[in-house]
Structure formats: C-alpha cells, structure tokens
C-alpha positions in Angstrom: 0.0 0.0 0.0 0.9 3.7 -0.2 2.5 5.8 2.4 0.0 8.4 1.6 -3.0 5.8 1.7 -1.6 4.5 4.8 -1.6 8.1 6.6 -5.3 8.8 5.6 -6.3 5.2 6.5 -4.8 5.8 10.0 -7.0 9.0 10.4 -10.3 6.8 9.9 -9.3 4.1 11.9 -8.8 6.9 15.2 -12.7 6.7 15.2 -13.3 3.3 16.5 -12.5 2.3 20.3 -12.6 -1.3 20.7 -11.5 -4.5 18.8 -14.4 -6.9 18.9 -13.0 -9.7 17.4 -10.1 -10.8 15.3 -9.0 -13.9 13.5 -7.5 -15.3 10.0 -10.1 -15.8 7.4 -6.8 -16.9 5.5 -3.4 -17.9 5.8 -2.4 -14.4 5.1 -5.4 -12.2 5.8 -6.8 -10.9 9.1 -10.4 -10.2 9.8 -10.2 -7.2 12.3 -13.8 -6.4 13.6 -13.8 -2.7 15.2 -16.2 -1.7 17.7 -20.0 -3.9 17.0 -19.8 -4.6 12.9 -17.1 -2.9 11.3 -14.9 -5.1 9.9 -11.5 -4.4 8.2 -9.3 -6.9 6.4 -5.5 -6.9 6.6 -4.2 -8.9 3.4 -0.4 -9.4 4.7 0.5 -11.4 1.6 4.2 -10.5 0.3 5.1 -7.6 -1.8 1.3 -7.5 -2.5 0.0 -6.3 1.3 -3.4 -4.4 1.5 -6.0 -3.3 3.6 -9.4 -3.7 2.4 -13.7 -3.7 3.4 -16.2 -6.3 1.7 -19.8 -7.9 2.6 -18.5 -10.6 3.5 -15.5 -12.9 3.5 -16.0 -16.8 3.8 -13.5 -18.2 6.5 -11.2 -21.0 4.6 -10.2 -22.5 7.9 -10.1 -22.3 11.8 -6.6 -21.3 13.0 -4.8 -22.3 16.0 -1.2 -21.9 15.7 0.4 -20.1 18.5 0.3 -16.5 16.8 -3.6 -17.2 16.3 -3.6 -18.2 20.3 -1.9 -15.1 21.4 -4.0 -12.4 18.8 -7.2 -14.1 20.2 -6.2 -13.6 23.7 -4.8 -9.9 23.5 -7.1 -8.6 20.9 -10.4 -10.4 21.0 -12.9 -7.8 23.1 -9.8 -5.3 24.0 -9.9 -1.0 24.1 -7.8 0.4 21.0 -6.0 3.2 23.1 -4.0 4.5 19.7 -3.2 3.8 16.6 -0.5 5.4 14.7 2.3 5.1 11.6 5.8 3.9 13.2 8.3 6.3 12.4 6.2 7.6 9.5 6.5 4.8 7.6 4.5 2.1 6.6 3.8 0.0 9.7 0.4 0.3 11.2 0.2 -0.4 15.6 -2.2 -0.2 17.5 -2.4 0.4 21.5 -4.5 -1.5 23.1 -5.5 -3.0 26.4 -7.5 -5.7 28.0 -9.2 -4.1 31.0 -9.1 -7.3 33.7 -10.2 -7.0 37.7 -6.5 -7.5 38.5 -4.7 -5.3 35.9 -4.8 -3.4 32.6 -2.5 -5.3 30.3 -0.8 -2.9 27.2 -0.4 -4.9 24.2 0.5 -3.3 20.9 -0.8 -4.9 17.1 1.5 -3.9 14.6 0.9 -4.4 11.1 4.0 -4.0 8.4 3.2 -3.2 5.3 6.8 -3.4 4.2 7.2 -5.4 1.0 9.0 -8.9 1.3 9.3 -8.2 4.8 5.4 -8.1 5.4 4.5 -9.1 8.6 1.8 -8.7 11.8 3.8 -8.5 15.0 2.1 -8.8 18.8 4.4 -6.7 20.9 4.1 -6.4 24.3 4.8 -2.8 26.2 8.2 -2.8 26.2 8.7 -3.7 22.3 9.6 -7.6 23.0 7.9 -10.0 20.4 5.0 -12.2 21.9 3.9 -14.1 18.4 3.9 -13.0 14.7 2.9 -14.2 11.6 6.2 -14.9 10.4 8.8 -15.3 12.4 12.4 -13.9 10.7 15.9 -14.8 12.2 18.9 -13.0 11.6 20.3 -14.9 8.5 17.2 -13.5 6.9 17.4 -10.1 7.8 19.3 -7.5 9.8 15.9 -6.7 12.0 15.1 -10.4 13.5 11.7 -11.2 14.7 11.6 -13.7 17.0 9.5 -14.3 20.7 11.2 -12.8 23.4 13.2 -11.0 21.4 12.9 -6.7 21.7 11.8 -5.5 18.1 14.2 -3.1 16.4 12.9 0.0 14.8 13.0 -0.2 11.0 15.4 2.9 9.4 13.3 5.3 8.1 13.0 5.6 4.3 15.4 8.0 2.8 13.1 9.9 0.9 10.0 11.7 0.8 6.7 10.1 -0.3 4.1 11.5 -2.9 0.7 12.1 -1.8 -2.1 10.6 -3.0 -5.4 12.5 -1.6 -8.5 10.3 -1.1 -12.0 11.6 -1.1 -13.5 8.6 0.7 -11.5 6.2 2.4 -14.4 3.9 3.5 -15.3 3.3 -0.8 -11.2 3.0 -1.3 -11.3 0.2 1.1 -14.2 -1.4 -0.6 -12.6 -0.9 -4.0 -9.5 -2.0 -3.1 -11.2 -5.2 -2.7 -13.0 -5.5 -5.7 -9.8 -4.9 -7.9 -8.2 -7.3 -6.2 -10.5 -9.6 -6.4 -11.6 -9.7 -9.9 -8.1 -10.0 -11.3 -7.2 -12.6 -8.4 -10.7 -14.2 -9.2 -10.2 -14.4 -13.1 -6.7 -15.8 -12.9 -7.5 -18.3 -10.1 -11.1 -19.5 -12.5 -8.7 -20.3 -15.4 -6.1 -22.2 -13.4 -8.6 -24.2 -11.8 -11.2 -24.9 -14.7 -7.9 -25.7 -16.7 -7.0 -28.3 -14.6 -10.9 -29.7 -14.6 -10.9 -29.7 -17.9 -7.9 -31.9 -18.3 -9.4 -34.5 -15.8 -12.7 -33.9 -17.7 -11.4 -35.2 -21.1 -9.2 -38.2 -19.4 -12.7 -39.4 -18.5 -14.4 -38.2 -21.2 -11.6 -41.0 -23.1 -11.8 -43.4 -21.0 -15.6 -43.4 -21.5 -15.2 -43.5 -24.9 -12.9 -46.4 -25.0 -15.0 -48.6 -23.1 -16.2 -51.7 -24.7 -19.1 -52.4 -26.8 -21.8 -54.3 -25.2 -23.1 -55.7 -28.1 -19.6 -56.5 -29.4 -18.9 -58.1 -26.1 -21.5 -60.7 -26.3 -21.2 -61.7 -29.6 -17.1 -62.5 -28.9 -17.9 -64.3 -25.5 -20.8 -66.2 -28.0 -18.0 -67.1 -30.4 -15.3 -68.4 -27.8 -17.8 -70.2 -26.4 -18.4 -71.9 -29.6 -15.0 -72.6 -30.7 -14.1 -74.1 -27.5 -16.9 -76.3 -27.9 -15.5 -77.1 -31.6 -12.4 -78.0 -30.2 -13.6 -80.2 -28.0 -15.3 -81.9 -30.5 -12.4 -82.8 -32.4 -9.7 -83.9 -30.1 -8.7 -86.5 -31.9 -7.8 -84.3 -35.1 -5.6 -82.0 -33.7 -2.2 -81.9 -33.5 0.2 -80.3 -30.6 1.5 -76.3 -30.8 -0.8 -76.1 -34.0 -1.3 -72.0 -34.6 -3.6 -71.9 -36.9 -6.7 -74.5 -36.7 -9.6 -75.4 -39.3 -12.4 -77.5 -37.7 -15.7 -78.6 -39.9 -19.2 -77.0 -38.1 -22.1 -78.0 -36.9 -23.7 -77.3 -40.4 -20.6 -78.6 -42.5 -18.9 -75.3 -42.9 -15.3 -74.3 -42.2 -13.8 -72.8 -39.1 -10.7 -71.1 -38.9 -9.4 -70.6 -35.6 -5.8 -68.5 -34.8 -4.2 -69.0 -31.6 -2.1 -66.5 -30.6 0.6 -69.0 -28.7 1.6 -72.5 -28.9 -0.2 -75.4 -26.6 0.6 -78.6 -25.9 -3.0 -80.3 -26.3 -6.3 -79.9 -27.8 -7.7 -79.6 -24.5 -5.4 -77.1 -23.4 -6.7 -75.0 -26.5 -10.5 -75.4 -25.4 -9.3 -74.1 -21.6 -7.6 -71.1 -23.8 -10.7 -70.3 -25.0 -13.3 -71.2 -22.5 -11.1 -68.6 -19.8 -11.5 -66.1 -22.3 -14.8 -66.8 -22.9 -15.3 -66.4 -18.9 -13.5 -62.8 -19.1 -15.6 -61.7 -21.6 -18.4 -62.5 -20.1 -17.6 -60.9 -16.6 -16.4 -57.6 -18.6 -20.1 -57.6 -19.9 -21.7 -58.3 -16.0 -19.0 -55.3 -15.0 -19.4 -53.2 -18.3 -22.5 -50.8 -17.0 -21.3 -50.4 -13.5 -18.0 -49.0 -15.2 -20.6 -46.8 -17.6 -22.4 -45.2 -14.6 -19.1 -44.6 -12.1 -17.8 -43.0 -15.6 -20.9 -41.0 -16.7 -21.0 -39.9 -12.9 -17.4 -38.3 -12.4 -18.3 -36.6 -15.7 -20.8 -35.1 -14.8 -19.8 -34.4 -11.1 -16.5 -32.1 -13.1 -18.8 -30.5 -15.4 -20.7 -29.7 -12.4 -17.5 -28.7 -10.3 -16.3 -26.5 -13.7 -19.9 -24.0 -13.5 -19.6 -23.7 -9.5 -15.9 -22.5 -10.5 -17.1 -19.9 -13.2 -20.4 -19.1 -11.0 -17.7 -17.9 -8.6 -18.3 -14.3 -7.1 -15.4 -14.4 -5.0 -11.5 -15.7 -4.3 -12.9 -17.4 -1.4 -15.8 -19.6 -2.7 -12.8 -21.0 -5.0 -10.3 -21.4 -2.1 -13.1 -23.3 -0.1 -13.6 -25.6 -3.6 -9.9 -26.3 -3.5 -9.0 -27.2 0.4 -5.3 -27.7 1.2 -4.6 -31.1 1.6 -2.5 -32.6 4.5 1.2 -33.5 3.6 1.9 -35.0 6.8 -1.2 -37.6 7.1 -1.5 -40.1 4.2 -5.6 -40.3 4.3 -7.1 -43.1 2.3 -10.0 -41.0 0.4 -13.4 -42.1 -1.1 -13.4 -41.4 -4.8 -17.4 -41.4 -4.9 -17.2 -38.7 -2.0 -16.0 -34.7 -2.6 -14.7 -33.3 0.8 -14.6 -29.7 1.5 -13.7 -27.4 4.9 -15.7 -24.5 5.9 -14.5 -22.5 8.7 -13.1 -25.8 10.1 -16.1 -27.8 9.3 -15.6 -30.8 7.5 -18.0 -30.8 4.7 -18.7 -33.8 2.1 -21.2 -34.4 -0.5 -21.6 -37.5 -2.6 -20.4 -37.4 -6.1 -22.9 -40.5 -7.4 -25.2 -42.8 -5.7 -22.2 -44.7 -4.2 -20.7 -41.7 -2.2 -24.1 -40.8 -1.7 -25.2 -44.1 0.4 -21.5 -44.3 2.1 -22.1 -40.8 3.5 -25.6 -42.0 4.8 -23.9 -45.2 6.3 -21.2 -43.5 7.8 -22.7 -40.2 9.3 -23.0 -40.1 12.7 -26.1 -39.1 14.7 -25.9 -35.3 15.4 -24.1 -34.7 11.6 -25.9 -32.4 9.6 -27.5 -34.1 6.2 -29.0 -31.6 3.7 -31.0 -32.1 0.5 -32.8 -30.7 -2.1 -36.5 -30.3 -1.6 -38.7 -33.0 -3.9 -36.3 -33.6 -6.4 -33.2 -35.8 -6.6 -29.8 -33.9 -5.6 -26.3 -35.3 -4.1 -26.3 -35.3 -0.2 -24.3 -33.4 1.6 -23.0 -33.7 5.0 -21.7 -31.2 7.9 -19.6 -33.1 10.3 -20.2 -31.7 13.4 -21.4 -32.5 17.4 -22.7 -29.3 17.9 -26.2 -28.6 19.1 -26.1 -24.9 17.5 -24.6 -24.9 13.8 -23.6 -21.4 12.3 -26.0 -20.4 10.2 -23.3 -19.4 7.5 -22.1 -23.3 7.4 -25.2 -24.4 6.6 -25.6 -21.6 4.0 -22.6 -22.6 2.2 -23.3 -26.0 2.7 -26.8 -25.7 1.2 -25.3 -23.5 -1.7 -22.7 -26.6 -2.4 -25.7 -29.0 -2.3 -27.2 -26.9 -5.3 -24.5 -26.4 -7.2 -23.4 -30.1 -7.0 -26.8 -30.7 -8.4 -28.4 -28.3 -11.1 -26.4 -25.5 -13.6 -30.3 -24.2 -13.9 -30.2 -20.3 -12.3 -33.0 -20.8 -10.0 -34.6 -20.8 -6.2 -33.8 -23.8 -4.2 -35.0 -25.4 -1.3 -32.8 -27.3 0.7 -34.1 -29.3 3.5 -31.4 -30.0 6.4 -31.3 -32.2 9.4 -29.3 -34.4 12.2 -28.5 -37.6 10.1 -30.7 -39.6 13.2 -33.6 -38.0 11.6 -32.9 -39.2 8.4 -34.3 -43.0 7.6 -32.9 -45.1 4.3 -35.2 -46.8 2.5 -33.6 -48.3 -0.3 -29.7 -47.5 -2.1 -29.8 -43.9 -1.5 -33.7 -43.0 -1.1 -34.2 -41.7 2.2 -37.3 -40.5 4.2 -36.8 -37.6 7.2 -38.5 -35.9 9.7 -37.9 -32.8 11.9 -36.0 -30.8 9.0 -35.8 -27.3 8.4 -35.4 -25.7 4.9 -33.3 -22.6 3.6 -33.6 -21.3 0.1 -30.6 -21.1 -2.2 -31.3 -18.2 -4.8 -28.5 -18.7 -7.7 -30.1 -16.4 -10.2 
C-alpha cells in the first residue's frame, strides 16, 4: 500500500475504540472487527499487502497456531487506546488493552506493510515479540523477529513520499477489494477450470474407449463356440498347432488363430473357455464401469460451472482445500470433501458416495438435500447442538451447485443424520427438517 493511503487510513481508523473480534479468514489475511460490525481486512501477503472492506469474506479455515492463540487472547474484546504510523513509515500499531479485575494489560498490534518483509507482530509494552505471523531470524534479515526477542525500529526511508489525496476512504477500502479480487478471481477461474478440464477429457476417453456391449456378447458367443468345436475334435488335432480349421455344426469351415503355442487340444478349449469367462464378466462389469464414468463426468462438469459461477476468491479457495502432507488419508473417490470455517463438509459425487455418506454419518451430523427432487447429499460433520448459520448456507449452496447449472430458487431441507431413515440404495425418508432457500439467479 501507499504511504499516503496509509496516513489517511490511520486517520479513519482513530474513530473506533474497541476491537471486537479478530482472526485469520486466510493464511495471510486478518479479519479485524472494530467496535460492533465494522470489519476491516488486513491482506499481509508478500510484496502485494493491503488493507481492504467487503460484505462478507467466507472463512477458509479455523486457526490455532500459536500466533492465532496469542492475537485471540490480547485482541479479542480489548480498548484500542491509539493507533498510529511507526516512524512515519509504513507499519500500522495499535495500543491497546484488556481491562481485567487484576490489571490493565498494554499490548501493541503492529501491522508492516513493508514489501517482502510483510508481517503482523504482537508486541508487548516494552517492544519484545510475543507471536507473529512470520517469524524472521537473523540470517534473513538484519531486524530479526523472534518471541522474546525486543523489536528493532526499522530505518526510516530516505526519501519523501508523494501524496495521494482520497476523497472517501471507506469506498477505497471497498474498492481495493473489488480490484483485487476480480483480477485474483479471473486468474485463479482459469487455473482451476484448466486443470478440470484436463481430468474432464481423461474421462471423457476413457468413456469413450470402453467396450461395446453388443460386441462383447457376440465375442464371448464365439469363444464359447470354438471351445466347444475343439472339443469336439480332439482327436484331429495336432500339438502347438497355430492356426486350426475344424468342420461346423452345419458342414462349414472354421478357422481358428491362436495367438501361442499349446501342448494339447484340451489345453486350446481351456484357452478359449477362460477367455470366454473374461468376456463374459467384462459384460456383467461393463455398465457399472458406464455409470461410475458418466458420474465423475458429470460431477466435473458440475465442479467446472460452480468455479465460473464464482463471485469471489474465497468460494474458489473453499472448492480447492489444502490437503495434508503429513497424514496419508485413504479418500473415497465417490465422495467430494470440503472445509468451511473448520467444518468438514462432504457431498456425494454418485449414488455410491451418496449411500457411504448416509452409512457412515453419525447421529448429530448435519445431512441436507434438495427439496422434492433428486440432488447429491451433503453432510456437515459436526457434534454441535447450535450450527452457524453461515455453514449451513454454504453447505446448502454446495448442495445446489453439486446438483443443477439451472439459475433458479432452491429449497434445501437440512437435518441431524438420526432424523434421516434409508429406504432403499440412496432414497431416504426424514423428519424434523428445516429448509433454507438457495437463490442462484
């Protein structure tokens, strides 16, 4: 951000008095709530740092490293005694306090908006580091930032920055956002619908290579019949033969090529009668290969219009979890997992995923569903009596989009999974539900 920016945005932020609530909505951005409602984000991402206002801004994740511990427990419901630029520069700290019955406890928020070295630092009152977002040791930099070390003062820039008036700095805020954002959003649509696509035409091929039915039959039909042939004439054939011509049933000639040498005419008809048998279980297995195929098609097609529906960077991140590196989970190909906010959310891709979420829900889980009409389920893992309403909002919207490209209003019905009763594969009946309309037009 701008110096000048910076100084102005100071001036606006002198008019609130208490912190309400902070946490990460990112791994990088902060989600500062000043006095009842008014929320301010700090984006702290790399050469790229802003601050910036918006309706709303879905939470990826819950966060509990130390640094989140610590800016919950100085921050969260604490007086904002001053705020001010650090040596005129561009590093945002607040003075604040927590008022307790034993003490008042002086805790300072600084927020550096200095290029690479981008960074939120809790400082206690005499300057020594309690948490930050990034820690930085000395090999890194000249100015290290460690806990219980005491913060140097960064030099102050040698030379005199431009200013660059604002007329409103609530809209800047709110703009900031939206330019970020749509060129964030754009860029991030075609990396990820790029990468569907390529899984889409993988399966798209693979569905197209799948056997004929018809074809199928009609070979398992013929091995069948030359083993039987074969069989039949024992006596006239001759060890490692390749190439065998047997009379028919109706006096005609049949020419039979082997494609290896055997040692017996019976070891020709098992040759044939095994394949006969493999052809034969392709067919039984041929259609339940169709529908997992036509499924996960559809599911990425699906998957590919919730990414361009997209409104926001957020809605994409929360398609597109981080997986664990540490943890090597065995995952359910039938079953699409997402996290809201730290909620483990899954929906079922096909009917398969669809009745293993229903088997392996637990009571107080929270299964939703579209209203009279078939839909995937979708589950919110959770042991809560009182669910956000917001998690079951953007639970509902996945169940929709999952479902239908159709720009509509939805009904989604949502209860505990104990309320839920299968009936038959995945057909359910429930009681005690509530319902929340999705509007996607």
């Amino acid at each position: 951000m701008k110096l000048s920016h910076l100084k102005q945005i100071i001036t606006y932020l002198k008019n609130f008095q208490k912190i309400s609530a902070i946490y990460r909505v990112s791994d990088s951005i902060v989600k500062v709530v000043f006095d009842k409602n008014d929320a301010i984000y700090f984006n702290m991402t790399r050469s790229n740092s802003s601050m910036f206002r918006c309706e709303s801004y879905s939470r990826s994740k819950v966060y509990n490293a130390p640094f989140d511990v610590v800016l919950s427990k100085r921050f969260n419901r604490c007086n904002v005694l001053g705020v001010e630029l650090v040596n005129d520069d561009k590093i945002v700290r607040f003075k604040t306090s927590v008022a307790s019955a034993y003490k008042e406890e002086i805790t300072f928020l600084q927020f550096e908006f200095t290029g690479k070295y981008t960074n939120i630092i809790i400082l206690d009152a005499q300057n020594v580091v309690l948490e930050a977002l990034r820690h930085v040791d000395l090999f890194s930099s000249f100015r290290e930032v460690r806990v219980g070390q005491k913060l140097l003062d960064v030099p102050q820039a040698p030379f005199v920055a431009k200013e660059y008036p604002l007329d409103d700095v609530e809209k800047f805020l709110y703009e900031v956002y939206t330019k970020e954002q749509s060129g964030k959003l754009e860029m991030l649509k075609k990396q990820k619908v790029a990468l569907l696509n390529k899984k889409l035409k993988k399966l798209q091929k693979l569905y197209k290579n799948l056997d004929d039915e018809e074809k199928l039959e009609v070979e398992v039909g013929r091995l069948v019949h030359h083993g039987n042939l074969v069989l039949a004439n024992l006596h006239k054939i001759k060890p490692y033969t390749k190439v065998l011509e047997l009379e028919d049933y109706d006096g005609s000639v049949v020419k039979i090529e082997l494609d290896k040498d055997f040692s017996s005419a019976s070891a020709i008809s098992n040759h044939l009668f095994s394949r006969s048998k493999k052809a034969k279980q392709k067919v039984a297995h041929l259609h339940i290969q169709k529908e997992s195929l036509a499924s996960k098609i559809k599911h990425t097609e699906l998957f590919i219009n919730t990414i361009l529906d997209a409104q926001d960077v957020a809605k994409i991140e929360l398609l597109f979890p981080k997986r664990l590196k540490s943890k090597k989970v065995k995952t359910d190909d039938s079953i699409e997992v997402f996290w809201i906010e730290g909620y483990k959310v899954q929906l079922g891709k096909n009917e398969k995923g669809n009745i293993t979420l229903l088997e392996k829900a637990r009571a107080k889980d929270i299964w939703l569903h579209l209203r009279d009409q078939p839909s995937t389920h979708v589950l919110i893992t959770t042991d809560k009596q009182n669910l956000p309403m917001n998690i079951i909002q953007a639970a509902a919207r996945l169940c929709v989009d999952f479902t239908s490209t159709s720009k509509d209003r939805y009904l989604v019905d949502y209860t505990p999974r104990r309320e839920v009763t299968i009936q038959s594969g995945a057909n359910v009946l429930y009681n005690k539900y509530k319902t929340i309309e999705v509007d996607t037009r």
